[in-house]
VOGU-3710 file (C-alpha; in Angstrom, 3 decimals, decimal comma):
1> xxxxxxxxxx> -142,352/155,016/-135,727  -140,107/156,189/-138,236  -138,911/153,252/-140,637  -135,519/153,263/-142,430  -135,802/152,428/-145,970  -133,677/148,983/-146,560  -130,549/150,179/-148,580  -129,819/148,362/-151,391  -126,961/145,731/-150,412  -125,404/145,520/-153,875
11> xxxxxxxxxx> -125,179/149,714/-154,040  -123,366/149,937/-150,125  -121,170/147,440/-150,860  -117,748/148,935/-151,941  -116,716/148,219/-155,103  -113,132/146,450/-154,304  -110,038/148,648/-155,085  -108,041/147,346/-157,892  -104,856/145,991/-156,323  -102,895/145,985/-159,297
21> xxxxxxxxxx> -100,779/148,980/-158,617  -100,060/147,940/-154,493  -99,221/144,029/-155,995  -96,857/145,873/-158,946  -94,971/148,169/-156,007  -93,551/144,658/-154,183  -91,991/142,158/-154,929  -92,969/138,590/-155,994  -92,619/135,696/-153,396  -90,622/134,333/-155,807
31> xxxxxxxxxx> -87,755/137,034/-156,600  -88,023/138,089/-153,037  -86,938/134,613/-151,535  -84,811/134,548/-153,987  -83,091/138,137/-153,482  -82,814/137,645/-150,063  -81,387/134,377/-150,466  -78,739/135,782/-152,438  -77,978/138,509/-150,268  -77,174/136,192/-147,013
41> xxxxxxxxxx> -74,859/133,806/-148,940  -73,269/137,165/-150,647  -72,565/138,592/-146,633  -72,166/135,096/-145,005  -69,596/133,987/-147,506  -67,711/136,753/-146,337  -67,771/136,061/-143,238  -66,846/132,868/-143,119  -63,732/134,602/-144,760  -63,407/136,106/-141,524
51> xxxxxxxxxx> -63,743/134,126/-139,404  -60,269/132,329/-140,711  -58,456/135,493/-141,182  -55,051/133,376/-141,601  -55,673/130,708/-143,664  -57,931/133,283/-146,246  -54,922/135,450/-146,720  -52,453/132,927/-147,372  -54,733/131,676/-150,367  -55,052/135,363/-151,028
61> xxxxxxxxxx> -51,488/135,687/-151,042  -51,066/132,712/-153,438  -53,424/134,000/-155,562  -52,448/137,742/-155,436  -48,476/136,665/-156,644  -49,829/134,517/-159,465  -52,232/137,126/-160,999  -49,644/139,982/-160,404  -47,061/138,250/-162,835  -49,214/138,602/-165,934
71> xxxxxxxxxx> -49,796/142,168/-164,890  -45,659/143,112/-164,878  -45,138/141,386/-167,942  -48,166/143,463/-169,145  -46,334/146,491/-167,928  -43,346/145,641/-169,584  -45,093/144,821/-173,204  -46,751/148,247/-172,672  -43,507/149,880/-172,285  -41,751/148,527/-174,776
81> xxxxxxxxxx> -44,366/149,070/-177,460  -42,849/152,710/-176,932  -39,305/151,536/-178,202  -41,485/150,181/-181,127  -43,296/152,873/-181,729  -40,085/155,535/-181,964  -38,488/153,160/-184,449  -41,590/152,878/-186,831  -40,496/155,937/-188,089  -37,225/154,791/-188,395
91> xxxxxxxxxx> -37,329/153,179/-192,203  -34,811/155,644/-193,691  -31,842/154,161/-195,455  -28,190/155,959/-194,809  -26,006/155,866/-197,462  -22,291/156,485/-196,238  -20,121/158,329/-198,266  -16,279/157,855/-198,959  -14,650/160,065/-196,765  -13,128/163,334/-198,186
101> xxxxxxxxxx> -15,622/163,190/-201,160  -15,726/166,761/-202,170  -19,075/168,425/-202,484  -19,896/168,300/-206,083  -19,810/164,695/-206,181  -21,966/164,027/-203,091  -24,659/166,501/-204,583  -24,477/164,485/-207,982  -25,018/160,801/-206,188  -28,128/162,723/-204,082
111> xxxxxxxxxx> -29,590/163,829/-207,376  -29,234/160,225/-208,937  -30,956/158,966/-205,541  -33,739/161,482/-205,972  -34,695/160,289/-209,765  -35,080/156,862/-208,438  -39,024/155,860/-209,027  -38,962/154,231/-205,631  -37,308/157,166/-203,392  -39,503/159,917/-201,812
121> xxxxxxxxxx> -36,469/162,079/-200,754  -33,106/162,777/-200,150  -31,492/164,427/-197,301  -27,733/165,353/-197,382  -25,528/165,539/-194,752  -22,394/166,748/-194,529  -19,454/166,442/-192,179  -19,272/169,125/-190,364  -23,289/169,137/-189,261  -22,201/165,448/-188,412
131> xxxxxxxxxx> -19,389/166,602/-186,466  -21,456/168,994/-184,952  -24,343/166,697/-184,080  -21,565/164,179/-182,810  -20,146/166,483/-180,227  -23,651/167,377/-178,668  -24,975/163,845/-177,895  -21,480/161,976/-177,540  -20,343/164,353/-174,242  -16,720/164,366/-176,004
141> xxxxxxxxxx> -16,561/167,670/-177,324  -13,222/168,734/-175,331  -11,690/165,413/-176,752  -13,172/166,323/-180,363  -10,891/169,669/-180,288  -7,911/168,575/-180,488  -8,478/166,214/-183,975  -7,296/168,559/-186,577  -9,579/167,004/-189,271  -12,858/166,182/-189,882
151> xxxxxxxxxx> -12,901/162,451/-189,974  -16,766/161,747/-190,554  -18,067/161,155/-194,242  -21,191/162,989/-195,844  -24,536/160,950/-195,610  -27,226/160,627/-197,775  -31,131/159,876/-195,456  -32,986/158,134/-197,909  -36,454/157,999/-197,340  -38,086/155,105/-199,370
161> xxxxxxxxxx> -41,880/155,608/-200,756  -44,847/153,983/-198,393  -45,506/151,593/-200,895  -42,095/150,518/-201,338  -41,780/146,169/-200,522  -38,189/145,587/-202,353  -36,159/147,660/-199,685  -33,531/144,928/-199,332  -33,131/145,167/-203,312  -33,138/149,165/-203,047
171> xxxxxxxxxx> -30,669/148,951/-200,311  -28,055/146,693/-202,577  -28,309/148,977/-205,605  -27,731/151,987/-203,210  -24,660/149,925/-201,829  -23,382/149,232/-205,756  -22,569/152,953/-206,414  -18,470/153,569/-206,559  -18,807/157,365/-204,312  -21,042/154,690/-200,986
181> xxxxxxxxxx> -19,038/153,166/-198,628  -21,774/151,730/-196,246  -25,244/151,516/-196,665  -27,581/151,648/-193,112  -30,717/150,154/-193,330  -32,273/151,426/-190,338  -35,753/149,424/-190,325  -33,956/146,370/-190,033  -33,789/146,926/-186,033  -37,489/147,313/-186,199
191> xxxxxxxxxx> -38,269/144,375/-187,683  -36,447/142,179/-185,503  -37,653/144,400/-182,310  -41,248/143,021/-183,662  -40,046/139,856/-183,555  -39,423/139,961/-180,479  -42,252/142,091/-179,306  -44,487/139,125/-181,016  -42,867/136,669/-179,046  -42,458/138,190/-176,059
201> xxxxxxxxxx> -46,245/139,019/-176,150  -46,845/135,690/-177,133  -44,987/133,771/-173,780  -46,609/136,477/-171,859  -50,051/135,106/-173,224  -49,031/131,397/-172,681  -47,759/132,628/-168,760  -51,348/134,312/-168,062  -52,986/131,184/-169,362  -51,021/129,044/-167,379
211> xxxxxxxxxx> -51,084/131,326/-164,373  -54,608/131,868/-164,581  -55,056/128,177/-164,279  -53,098/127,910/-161,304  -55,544/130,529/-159,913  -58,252/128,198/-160,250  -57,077/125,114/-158,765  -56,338/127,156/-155,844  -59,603/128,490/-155,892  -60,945/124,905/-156,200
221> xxxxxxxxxx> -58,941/123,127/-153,599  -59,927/125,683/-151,020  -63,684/125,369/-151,932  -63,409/121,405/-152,306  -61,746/121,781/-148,456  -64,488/124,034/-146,965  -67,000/121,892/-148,552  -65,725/118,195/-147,246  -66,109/120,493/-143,390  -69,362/121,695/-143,657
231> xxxxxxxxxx> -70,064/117,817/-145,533  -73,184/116,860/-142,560  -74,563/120,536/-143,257  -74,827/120,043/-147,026  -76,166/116,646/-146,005  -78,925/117,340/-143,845  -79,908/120,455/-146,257  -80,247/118,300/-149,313  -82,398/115,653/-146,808  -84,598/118,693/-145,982
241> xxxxxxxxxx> -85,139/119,292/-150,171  -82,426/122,173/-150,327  -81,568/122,027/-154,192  -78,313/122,241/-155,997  -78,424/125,850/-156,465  -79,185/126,647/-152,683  -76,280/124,499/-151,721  -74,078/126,029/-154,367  -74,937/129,619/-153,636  -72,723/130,075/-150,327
251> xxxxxxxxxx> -69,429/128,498/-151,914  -69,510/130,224/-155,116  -69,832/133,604/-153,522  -67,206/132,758/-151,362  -65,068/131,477/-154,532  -66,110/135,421/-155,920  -64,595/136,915/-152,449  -61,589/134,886/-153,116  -60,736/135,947/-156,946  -61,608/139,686/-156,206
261> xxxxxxxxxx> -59,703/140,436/-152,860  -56,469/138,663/-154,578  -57,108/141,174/-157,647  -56,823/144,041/-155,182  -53,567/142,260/-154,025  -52,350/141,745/-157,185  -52,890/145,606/-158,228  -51,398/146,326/-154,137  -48,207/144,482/-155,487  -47,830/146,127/-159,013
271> xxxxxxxxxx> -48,137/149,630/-156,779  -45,307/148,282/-154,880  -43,495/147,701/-157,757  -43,356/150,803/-159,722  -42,531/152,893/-156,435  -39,433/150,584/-155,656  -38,401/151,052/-160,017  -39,599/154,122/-160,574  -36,438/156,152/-159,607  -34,450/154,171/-161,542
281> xxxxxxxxxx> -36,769/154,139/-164,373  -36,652/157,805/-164,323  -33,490/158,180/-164,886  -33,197/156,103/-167,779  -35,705/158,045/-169,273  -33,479/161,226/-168,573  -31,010/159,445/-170,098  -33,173/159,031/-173,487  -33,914/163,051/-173,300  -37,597/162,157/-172,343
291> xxxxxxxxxx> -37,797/160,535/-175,443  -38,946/157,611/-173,330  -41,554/157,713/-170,761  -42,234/155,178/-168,256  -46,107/154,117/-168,014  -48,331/152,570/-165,062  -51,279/150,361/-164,971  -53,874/152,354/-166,407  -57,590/152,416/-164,857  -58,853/150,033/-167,635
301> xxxxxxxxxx> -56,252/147,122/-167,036  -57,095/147,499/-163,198  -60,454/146,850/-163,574  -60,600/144,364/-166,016  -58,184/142,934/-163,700  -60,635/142,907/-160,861  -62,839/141,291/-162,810  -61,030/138,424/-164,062  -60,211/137,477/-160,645  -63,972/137,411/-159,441
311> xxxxxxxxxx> -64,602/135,508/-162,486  -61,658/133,168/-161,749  -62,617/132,601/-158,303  -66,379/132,001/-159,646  -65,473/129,142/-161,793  -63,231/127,853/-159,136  -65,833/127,433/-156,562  -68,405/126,064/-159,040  -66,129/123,631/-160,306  -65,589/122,552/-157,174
321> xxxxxxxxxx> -69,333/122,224/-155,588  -70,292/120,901/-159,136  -67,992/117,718/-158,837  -68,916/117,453/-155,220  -72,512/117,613/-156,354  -72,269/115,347/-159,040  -70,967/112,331/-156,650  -73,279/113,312/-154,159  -76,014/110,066/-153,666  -79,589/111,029/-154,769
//
């Protein structure tokens, strides 16, 4: 009878897989829980959205008109800056002329203008390429025919060095030679369009603050409303050990759905807006020979747009479930 040898136990026994690599490929408990937690409040926010399809887009509505003002005023800083930036070029000083001054004598006040230490150069110009200039832009060249003299004066374009700070002093010694009449300073529009650029930018700040304010209170009201109806729910989920950030979760996602879908709004309204102008805007650039050409919200603004309104409606909602937390009893 044929015996089988006794194996040894310790050498059949498998040696256990390492299950390192299998633990490493999912997920902990922990961030799994906690990942799908954040998933259902992310998709039943929403639809609690829906499910009050009326009520959501009035807020929306609210929200949308107070985030799109900051937006047009943006659009109108951003246009303007144009204006602004045509006329930073425009720091030449015209010197006027007597009329009827005969050639010699305007070349001799250029060539004192030129040896000035703070004068980078001097352009002349004489009547008749003034006259000639006049009657392409002005649209009066059948009425300019029948004036049998030249009434425009040479001009001097005085271009002052980059380094030049006493303009207003250059401008009053220009103005003290006998052979000027008038002396232009043509900067001086520029620096009071950048005062009013500065200001202008400024309110527009102090309007987006304020506006942006408004945004959450609206944001918090509606949260502070859906939280005093679903009051017993929160109730019974604290009594069952839910903590602050489970109850939280739900509201603040729905405070997120609030701030971005009024962002798209916002941007819906701005594309409203330059279709209704931008006929009209058109033409006024025609009217500037292109010179002037009207711009849209860019890409970047949109965005950043988008994502201030999610952040609003973030801080909105926590703001709200934070104070209703905080008088909560223990």
């Amino acid at each position: 009878m044929n015996r089988r040898k006794p194996q040894n136990r310790m050498k059949a026994a498998a040696a256990p897989k390492p299950a390192t690599a299998r633990a490493d490929r999912r997920p902990r408990p922990g961030v799994r829980a906690w990942r799908e937690q954040h998933l259902y409040s992310f998709f039943s926010s929403l639809g609690r959205l829906a499910a009050r399809p009326w009520a959501a887009l009035l807020t929306l509505l609210v929200m949308a008109l107070a985030l799109a003002l900051p937006l047009l005023l943006y659009l109108v800083l951003v246009n303007a800056q144009q204006l602004h930036g045509d006329m930073r070029d425009a720091g030449a000083i015209s010197v006027f002329l007597k009329p009827h001054l005969e050639r010699g004598a305007v070349d001799g006040v250029a060539k004192r203008l030129r040896a000035h230490d703070s004068v980078a150069s001097v352009v002349v110009k004489t009547p008749e390429q003034g006259l000639l200039e006049f009657r392409n832009q002005s649209g009066f060249a059948d009425a300019l025919n029948v004036l049998r003299d030249n009434p425009l004066p040479a001009v001097l374009i005085v271009t002052p060095r980059p380094d030049v700070t006493h303009v207003a002093a250059l401008v009053a010694q220009f103005g003290s030679e006998p052979e000027v009449d008038l002396v232009q300073y043509d900067a001086g529009w520029r620096q009071r369009l950048d005062a009013i650029l500065g200001a202008a930018t400024r309110a527009a700040q102090v309007l987006a603050a304020l506006l942006a304010l408004a945004v959450l209170l609206v944001v918090g009201n509606t949260i502070r409303l859906d939280i005093l109806g679903r009051s017993d729910e929160i109730e019974v989920m604290q009594l069952l050990g839910a903590s602050s950030g489970f109850v939280r979760r739900p509201f603040l996602y729905s405070g997120l759905w609030y701030g971005a879908f009024s962002a798209v709004l916002a941007l819906l309204v701005i594309a409203v807006v330059e279709a209704t102008l931008s006929a009209p805007l058109q033409q006024l650039a025609t009217s500037y020979d292109h010179r002037f050409s009207v711009r849209g919200l860019d890409a970047l603004p949109a965005l950043a747009a988008l994502g201030v309104g999610a952040l609003l409606g973030w801080c909105g909602a926590w703001l709200a479930t934070w104070r209703h937390l905080a008088r909560a009893p223990r």
